[in-house]
N, C-alpha and C positions, 0 to 999 in steps of 0.2 A: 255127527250126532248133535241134537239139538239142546242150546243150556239145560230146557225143562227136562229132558230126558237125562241128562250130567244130575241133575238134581235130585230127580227119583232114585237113581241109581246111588248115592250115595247115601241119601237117610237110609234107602232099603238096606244098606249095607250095615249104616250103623244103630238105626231104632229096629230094623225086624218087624214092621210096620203091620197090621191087622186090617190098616188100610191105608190108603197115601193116593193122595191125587194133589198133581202140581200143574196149576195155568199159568199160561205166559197173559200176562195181561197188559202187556206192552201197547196192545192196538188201543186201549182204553186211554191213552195217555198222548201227548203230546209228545211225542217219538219218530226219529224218524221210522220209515216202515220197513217190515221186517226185523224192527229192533228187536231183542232179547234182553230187559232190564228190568220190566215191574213181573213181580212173581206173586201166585198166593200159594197158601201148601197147608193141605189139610192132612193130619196128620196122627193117627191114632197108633198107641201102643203101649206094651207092658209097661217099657222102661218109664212112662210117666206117673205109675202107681205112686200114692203118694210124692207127687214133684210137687211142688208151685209151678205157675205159669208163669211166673220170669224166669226160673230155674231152667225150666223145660224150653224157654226160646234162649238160653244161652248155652244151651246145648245144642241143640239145633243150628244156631249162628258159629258157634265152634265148629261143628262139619261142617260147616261148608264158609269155615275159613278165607279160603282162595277164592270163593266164587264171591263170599260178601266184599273184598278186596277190591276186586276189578269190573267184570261186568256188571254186578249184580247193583240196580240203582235202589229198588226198594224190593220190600218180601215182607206179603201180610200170611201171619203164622196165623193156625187155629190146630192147638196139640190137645188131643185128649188122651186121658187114660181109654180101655174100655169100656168099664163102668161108666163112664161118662160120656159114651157116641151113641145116640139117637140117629146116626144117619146122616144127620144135616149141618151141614155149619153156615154163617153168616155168609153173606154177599159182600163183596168187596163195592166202597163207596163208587158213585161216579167222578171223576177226576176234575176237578175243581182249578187246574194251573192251564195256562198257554191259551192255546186258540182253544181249546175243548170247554172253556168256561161262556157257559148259555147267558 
């Protein structure tokens, strides 16, 4: 199974998610290939009613403990409540380090 699929499966476990989509966005990066390291995770649900958005990415980084530990090199969060998903969330920057810098 793949990290990004390990990832969904465990917010869905513990946010109960409205919606959740998780990229591996490893190829964007200076990586070798096939890596599984840069993540983004769009993330809506009850449980952020009333959070702050630092609360709500340190609960997030809490599940997923073990994975921010070891493989995981970076992970761009976008957590909303419902009340607050229009649908869309930001783009994640173009990668700016290594050979990928134009």
């Amino acid at each position: 199974m793949s990290l990004a699929k390990q990832i969904e499966e465990k917010l869905t476990a513990n946010f109960h998610p409205q919606f959740i989509e998780v990229q591996c966005e490893s190829h964007l990066h200076n990586v070798p290939a096939g890596s599984e390291m840069h993540f983004r995770v769009v993330l809506v649900s009850e449980v952020f009613d009333s959070v702050r958005k630092v609360q709500r990415h340190q609960r997030v980084y809490a599940a997923l403990a073990n994975e921010m530990a070891g493989p995981i090199h970076a992970l761009a969060l976008h957590t909303y409540a419902p009340d607050e998903w229009d649908g869309d969330a930001p783009k994640s920057p173009e990668c700016q380090g290594g050979s990928k810098k134009g």
